[in-house]
Every structure is written in structure tokens, then in C-alpha cells.
NUMAR-757968 format. One line per 10 residues: for each residue x, y, z of C-alpha. Coordinates in Angstrom, 2 decimals, padded with zeros to 5 digits. Layout:
BEGIN
X/Y/Z; ...
***
This chain:
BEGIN
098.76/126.30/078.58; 100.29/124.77/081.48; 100.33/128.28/083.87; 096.76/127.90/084.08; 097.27/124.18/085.31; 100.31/125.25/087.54; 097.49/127.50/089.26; 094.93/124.81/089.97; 098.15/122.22/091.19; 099.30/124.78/093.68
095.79/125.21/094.90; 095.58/121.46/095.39; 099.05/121.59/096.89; 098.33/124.51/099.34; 094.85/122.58/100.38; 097.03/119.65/101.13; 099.10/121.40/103.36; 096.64/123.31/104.86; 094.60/119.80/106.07; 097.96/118.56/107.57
098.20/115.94/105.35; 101.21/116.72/103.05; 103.64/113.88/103.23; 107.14/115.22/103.21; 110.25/113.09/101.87; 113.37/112.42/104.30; 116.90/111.94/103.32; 118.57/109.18/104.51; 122.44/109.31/104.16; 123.16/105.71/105.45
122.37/102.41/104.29; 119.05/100.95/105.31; 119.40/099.57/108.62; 117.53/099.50/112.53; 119.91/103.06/112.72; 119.87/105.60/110.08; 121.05/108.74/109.34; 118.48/111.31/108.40; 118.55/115.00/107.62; 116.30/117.10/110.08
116.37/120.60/109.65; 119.65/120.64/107.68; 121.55/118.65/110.38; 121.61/115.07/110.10; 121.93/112.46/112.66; 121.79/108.90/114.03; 117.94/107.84/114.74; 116.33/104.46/115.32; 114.65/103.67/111.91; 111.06/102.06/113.23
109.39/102.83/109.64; 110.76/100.62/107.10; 109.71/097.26/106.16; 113.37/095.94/106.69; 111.34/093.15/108.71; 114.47/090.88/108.91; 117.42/093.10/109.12; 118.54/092.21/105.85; 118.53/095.03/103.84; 122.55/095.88/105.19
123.73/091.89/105.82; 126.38/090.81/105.01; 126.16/087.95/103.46; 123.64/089.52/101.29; 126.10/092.15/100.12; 128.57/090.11/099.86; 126.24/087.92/097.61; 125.18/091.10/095.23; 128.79/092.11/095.20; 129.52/089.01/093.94
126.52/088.75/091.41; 127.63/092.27/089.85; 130.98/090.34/088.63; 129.68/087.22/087.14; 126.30/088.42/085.69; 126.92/092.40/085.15; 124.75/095.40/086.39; 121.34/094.75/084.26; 119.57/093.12/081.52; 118.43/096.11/079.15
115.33/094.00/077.88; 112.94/092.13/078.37; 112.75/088.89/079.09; 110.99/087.03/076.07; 113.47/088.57/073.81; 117.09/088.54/075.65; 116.37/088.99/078.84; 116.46/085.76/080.98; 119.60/084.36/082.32; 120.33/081.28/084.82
120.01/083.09/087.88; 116.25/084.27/086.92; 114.93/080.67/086.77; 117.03/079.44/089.68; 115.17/082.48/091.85; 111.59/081.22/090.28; 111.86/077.52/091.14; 113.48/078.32/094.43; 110.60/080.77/095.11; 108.03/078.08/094.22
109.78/075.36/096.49; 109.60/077.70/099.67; 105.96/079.00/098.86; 104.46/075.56/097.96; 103.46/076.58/094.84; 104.05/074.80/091.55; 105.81/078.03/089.65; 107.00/081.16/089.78; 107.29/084.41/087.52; 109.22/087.64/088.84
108.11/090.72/087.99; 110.30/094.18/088.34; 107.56/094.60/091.64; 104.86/093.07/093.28; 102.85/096.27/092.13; 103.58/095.01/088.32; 102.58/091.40/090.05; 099.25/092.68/090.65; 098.38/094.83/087.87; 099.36/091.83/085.88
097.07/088.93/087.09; 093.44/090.58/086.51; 093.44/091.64/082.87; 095.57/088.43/082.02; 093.07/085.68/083.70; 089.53/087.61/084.19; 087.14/088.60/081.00; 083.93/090.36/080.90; 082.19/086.85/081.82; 084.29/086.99/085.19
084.06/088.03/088.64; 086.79/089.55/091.22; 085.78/089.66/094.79; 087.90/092.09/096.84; 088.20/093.04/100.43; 087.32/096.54/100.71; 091.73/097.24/102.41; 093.33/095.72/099.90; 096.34/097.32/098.59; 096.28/100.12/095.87
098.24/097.21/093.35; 095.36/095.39/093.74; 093.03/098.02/093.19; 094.38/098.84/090.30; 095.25/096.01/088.90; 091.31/094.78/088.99; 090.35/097.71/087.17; 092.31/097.05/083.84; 090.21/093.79/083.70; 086.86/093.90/082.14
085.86/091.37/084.71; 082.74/092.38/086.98; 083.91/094.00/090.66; 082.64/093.10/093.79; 083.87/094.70/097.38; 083.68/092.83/101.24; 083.90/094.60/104.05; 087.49/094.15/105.71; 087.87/090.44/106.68; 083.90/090.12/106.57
082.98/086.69/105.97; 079.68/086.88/105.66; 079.72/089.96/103.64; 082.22/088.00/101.44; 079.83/084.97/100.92; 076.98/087.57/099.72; 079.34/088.49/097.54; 079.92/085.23/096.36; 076.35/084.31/095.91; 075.46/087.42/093.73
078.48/086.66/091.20; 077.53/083.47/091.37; 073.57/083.98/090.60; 074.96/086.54/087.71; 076.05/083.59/085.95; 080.28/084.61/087.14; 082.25/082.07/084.31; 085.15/082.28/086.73; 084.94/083.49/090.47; 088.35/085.31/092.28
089.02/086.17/095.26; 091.67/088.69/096.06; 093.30/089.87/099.82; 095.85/090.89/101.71; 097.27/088.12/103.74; 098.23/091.12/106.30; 097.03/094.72/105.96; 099.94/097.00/105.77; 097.63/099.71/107.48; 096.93/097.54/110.53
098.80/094.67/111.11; 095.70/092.60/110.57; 096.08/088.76/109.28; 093.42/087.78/106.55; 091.37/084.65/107.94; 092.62/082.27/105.05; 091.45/078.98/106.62; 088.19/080.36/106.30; 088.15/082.02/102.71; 089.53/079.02/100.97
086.50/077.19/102.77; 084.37/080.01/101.25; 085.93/079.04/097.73; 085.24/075.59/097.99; 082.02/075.89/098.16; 081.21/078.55/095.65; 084.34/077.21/093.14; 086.44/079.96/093.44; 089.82/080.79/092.91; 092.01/082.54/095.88
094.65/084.90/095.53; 096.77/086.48/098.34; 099.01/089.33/098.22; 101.34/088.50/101.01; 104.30/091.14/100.93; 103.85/092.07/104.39; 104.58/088.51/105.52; 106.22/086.35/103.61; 109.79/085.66/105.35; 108.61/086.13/108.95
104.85/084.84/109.02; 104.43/081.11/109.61; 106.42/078.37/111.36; 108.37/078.68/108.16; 108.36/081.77/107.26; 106.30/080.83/104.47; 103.83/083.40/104.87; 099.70/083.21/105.80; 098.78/080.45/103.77; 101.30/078.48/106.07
099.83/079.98/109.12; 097.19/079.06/108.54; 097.87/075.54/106.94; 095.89/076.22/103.46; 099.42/076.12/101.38; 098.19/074.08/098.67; 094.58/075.66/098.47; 095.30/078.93/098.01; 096.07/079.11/093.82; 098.02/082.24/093.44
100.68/083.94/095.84; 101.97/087.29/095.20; 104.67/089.00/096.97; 107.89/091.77/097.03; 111.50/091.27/097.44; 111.53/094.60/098.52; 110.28/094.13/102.31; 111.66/091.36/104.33; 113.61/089.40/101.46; 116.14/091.66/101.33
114.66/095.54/101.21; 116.04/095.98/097.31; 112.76/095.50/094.32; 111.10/092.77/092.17; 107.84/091.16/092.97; 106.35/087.61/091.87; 103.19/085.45/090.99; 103.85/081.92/092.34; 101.08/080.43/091.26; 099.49/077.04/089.14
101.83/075.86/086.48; 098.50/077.02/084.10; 098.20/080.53/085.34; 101.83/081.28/085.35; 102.05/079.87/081.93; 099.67/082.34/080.85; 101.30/085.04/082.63; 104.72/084.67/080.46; 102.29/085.03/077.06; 099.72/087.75/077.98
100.36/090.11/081.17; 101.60/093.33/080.07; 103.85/094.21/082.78; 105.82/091.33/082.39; 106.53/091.50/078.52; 106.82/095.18/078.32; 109.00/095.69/081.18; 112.85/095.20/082.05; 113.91/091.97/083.39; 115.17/092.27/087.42
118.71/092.94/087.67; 120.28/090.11/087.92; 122.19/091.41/091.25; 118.86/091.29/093.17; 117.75/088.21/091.73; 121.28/086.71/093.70; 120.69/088.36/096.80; 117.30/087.23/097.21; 118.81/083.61/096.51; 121.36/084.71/099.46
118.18/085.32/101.58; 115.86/082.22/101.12; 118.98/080.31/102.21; 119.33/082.03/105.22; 115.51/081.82/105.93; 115.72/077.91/105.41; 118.73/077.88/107.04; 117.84/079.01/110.87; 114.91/080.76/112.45; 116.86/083.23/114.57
115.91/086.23/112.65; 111.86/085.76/113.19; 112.16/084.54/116.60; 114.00/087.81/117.08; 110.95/089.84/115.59; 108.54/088.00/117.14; 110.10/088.99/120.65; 110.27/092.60/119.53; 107.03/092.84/118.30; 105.70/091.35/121.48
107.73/093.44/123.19; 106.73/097.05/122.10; 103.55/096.37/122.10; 103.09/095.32/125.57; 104.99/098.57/126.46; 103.31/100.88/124.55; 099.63/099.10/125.94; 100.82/099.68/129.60; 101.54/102.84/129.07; 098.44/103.38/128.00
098.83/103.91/124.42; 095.76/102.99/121.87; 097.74/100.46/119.49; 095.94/097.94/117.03; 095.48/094.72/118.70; 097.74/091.44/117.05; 101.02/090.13/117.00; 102.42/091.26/113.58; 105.43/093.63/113.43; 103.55/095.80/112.02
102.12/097.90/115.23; 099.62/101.17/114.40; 099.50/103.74/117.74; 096.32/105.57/116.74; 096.25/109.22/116.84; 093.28/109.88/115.20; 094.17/113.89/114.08; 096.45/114.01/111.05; 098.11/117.03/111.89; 098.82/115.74/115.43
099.78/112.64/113.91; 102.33/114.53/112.18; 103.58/116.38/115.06; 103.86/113.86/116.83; 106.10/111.96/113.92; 108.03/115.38/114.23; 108.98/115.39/118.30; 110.25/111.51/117.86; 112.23/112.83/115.30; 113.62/115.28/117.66
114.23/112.28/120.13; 116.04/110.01/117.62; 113.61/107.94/116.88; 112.34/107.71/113.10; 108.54/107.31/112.43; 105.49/108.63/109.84; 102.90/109.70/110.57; 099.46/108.41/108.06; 096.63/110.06/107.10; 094.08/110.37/104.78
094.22/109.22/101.95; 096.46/106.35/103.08; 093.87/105.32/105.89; 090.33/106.52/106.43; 089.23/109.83/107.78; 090.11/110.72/111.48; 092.13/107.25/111.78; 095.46/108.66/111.57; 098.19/106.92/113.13; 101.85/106.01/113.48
102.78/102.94/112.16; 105.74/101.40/113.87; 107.19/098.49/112.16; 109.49/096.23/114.24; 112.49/094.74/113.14; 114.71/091.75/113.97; 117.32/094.17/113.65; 116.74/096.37/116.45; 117.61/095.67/120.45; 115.91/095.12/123.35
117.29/098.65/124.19; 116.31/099.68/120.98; 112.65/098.98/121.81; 112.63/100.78/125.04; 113.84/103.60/123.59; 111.46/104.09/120.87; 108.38/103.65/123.77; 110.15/106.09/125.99; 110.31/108.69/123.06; 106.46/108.12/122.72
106.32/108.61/126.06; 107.96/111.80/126.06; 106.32/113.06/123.06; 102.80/112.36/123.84; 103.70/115.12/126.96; 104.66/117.66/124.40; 100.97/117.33/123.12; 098.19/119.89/123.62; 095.96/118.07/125.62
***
């Protein structure tokens, strides 16, 4: 049976390649860090890292080893359950109600990611009599997680008000029971910020609930580091919050829902990702305690991001670069070509410095780009380099 499926996958596979948009997997031989070690052509070598969502640096600090080194003693390696049945232990609730003091929310439920987060939510709160408004970027989790609810789907245009409120109205005229809005609170694809002051207004008015994914900012987004409902000052409108631990707090896994006491309540009885999966280890459940003290603790760490941020993207403009307009670490040079977007992923390789290229299906059509994701990790040198290298690439180009 399955030779005549190998066939067709090949096929499939081949076509991939063939459009330039096969996406191949590095080895790194280091820990995760602003400098890797990655094998290239069966040699590895030392190469800035500008690819990861290691936002903070913390993904190799110390105190946050030290802190998992120490959680491996007292609370062993993992829970082998789940959590309704013997899988909770002290350091799980400490995490929740210290992630529901920093996000302003009233609790907390962790998740083994903030894919499980999202796939969660829909099915557990939205029925048939429901609506879920969506911008038209949000992440896959999301996507997915809306369509194992029965609840009726509507799409907005990326960041469109106006298209949102049309949206609103026509689940509202349908006779919508409950109204939700879902975004990104920055768009991993483009470094754009969702306009929350605006979309809570929006839900006001039309009595809707708002829900944010914000995994690409919580830590470094905000005065606080609270993320973009504290940006943009909407921290107790906004009535559900999820996020990873796997990007800036800390690098490692586990999601959450912070959320309404009622909603998270709901969560622990009904969503299906949470009662049918393993408990986090308790190890990462310590570091990420580690890291919300040093986030309340000083604000070196996003100052230092912001700088480099601001920094490589003023470079790269003045030398004439097309990169996304904003201020988020998150900094797409647009290629357009996938296949040159891949070679030129390949030459700053070559140079040391460590990038992917993304194409279609991971962003529209003839958008390809490189995203470049800052760290406060890296150096002012650091920076330099990496623009240099696109510099020296773009030369190796056809023109």
C-alpha cells in the first residue's frame, strides 16, 4: 500500500524543492546563545545566531541554569501525568499566580505550549451559537485552534479596523450568543504590533471578548515588559492572554492562558490539551520563576534590545536595504524571490552570520524575506557585523 503513497510524497517533495522552498534543518552543536555552532557542509563553526527568538539572552544564563539545575534535585526530571490526576506540584501553582501578577490578569493555567494554549481556548468557550473574529496573520495555533470549535468564523484583514467592525456587525446581526476576538499582539512574520487600544474600543461597543496571543512580546514589550496590552495601557480590558515560555522567558517550552478567574476555571474542566496532556516539567516551570524575577528585577536586558533593534535597523535602511518599518526585534529584509531568499540565507552562512530565509507557505507569495531577530544578547559589534555580511552578500547576487 504505502509504495504507491511513497510515489506521490516524493513528487510533492521534489516539487518543493524544485520551487526553492524546501526548508532544510541545521545542527546546532552549542547551547542556544547570540553565537552558535552550526554544521555547514560537514564543518561546523562559530556564527552569530540572528534567527532565534532568544529575545533576552536567556536561553544560556546563568542564573537560569543554575535555577533548573537546582529544580532537577528537589522536584526530579518530570511528572509522567497529567495534572488532574497526579500531576501538579508546588512549583506549578507558584509559576501560575506569579504569571497572573506580572500579566495583570486574575489567573493562570500552563499548558505543555502556547500552541496547546490556543487549540485549547476555542472548542472549550465557543459553541455553535458563537462567533470568533480573527485577523487574517494570526498564527497557525490560532488557526487551528478556531477550527475545532463549532463556533461561526469570521476573518479581518491584517490590523484592519474597519474591516474588523464589519465583522463585528455581521456576527452581531446573526444573532452571535458570544462575540471573540482573537490576534497577535505582534506578528511573528513582520514585526507588526496589533492596535489594542483600539480593538478593545471595538469590543466595547459590540460586547465582545478580546484575546491576544502575545508570545512574540511578552518579556520585552511594554515599560514592563508586560507585553502589548501594557503598551498600550488596555491591561485590564483585554480578557484572555496567551503566551510561550519558549521565546523570551527563557527559550525552553510550556505555554499559558492567563485569563478571567471564570474562563480559566473552565479551562482546568473541559480543554482537551490540558487534561490529556503531560504536566510541564517541573525544571522549566523553576526557570521561568528564575526569569520573571530577573524581568521585575532590572530593565537592562530590554533596554539592551531596544538599542539593538534600533540599531540594525537604521543600518540596514541606510544601506539601502527594504526592511519592514517598526521598532520590534523582530526585523524582516524583504527579498521577495524564495530561492534568492534562500541563497542569500546561504552566503551569510558562509560569512558567519546565521539567518532563514521564509517563503511560501510561511508568508504570502513573492514576499519572501529574512527575518532577523535581535537579541539583548548580541554586541554592538555583533550588529555591525551581521549588516556588513548583508552587505557583502547582497554583492554576490545576480542582479
Amino acid at each position: 500500500m504505502f509504495s504507491s503513497v511513497r510515489d506521490d510524497l516524493r513528487t510533492t517533495l521534489d516539487e518543493i524543492r524544485a520551487a526553492g522552498l524546501h526548508k532544510p534543518e541545521r545542527v546546532i552543536d552549542s547551547p542556544q546563545s547570540a553565537t552558535v555552532s552550526v554544521s555547514a557542509g560537514g564543518r561546523p563553526g562559530e556564527v552569530l545566531n540572528f534567527c532565534a527568538n532568544n529575545y533576552l539572552g536567556l536561553a544560556d544564563h546563568p542564573e537560569v541554569i543554575a535555577a533548573a539545575h537546582q529544580a532537577l534535585d528537589r522536584w526530579g526530571y518530570g511528572m509522567a501525568s497529567v495534572r488532574f490526576i497526579c500531576g501538579t506540584q508546588e512549583v506549578h501553582k507558584e509559576l501560575e499566580a506569579r504569571l497572573s501578577a506580572f500579566l495583570g490578569q486574575e489567573d493562570t493555567i500552563l499548558y505543555s505550549s502556547c500552541f496547546d494554549a490556543n487549540g485549547g481556548v476555542f472548542e472549550t468557550l465557543l459553541g455553535e451559537e458563537d462567533a470568533v473574529i480573527s485577523d487574517a496573520l494570526n498564527h497557525a495555533s490560532i488557526i487551528d485552534g478556531i477550527r475545532l470549535s463549532k463556533a461561526r468564523r469570521f476573518r479581518y484583514a491584517n490590523r484592519d479596523l474597519a474591516d474588523l467592525e464589519a465583522q463585528l456587525k455581521e456576527a452581531t446581526e446573526g444573532g452571535a450568543r458570544r462575540k471573540l476576538i482573537v490576534t497577535d499582539g505582534v506578528f511573528s512574520m513582520d514585526g507588526y504590533v496589533a492596535p489594542l487600544g483600539e480593538i478593545c474600543d471595538l469590543a466595547d461597543r459590540y460586547d465582545a471578548m478580546v484575546m491576544v496571543d502575545d508570545s512574540h512580546a511578552v518579556g520585552f514589550v511594554g515599560p514592563g515588559g508586560r507585553g502589548t496590552p501594557e503598551l498600550h495601557g488596555v491591561m485590564d480590558r483585554v480578557d484572555i492572554i496567551t503566551g510561550t515560555l519558549g521565546k523570551a522567558l527563557g527559550g525552553a517550552s510550556g505555554g499559558y492562558v492567563a485569563a478571567r478567574a471564570e474562563i480559566v476555571a473552565l479551562l482546568r474542566q473541559r480543554s482537551r490539551p490540558y487534561l490529556f496532556s503531560n504536566t510541564l516539567a517541573p525544571v522549566i516551570a523553576a526557570a521561568s520563576l528564575k526569569v520573571l524575577d530577573l524581568l521585575e528585577s532590572a530593565d537592562e536586558l530590554r533596554v539592551r534590545l531596544a538599542e539593538n533593534t534600533a540599531l540594525f535597523r537604521r543600518r540596514m535602511t541606510e544601506e539601502g536595504f527594504d526592511i519592514l518599518p517598526g521598532d520590534h526585534a523582530i526585523a524582516p529584509v524583504m527579498i521577495g524571490d524564495a530561492a534568492e531568499a534562500a541563497r542569500m540565507a546561504e552566503l551569510l552562512l558562509e560569512r558567519g552570520v546565521y539567518v532563514i530565509g521564509f517563503s511560501y507557505p510561511v508568508v504570502p507569495q513573492g514576499q519572501a524575506r529574512i527575518r532577523v531577530q535581535l537579541s539583548a544578547a548580541h554586541s554592538t559589534e555583533d550588529v555591525d557585523r551581521a549588516v556588513d555580511a548583508f552587505v557583502a552578500a547582497r554583492a554576490e547576487l545576480p542582479a
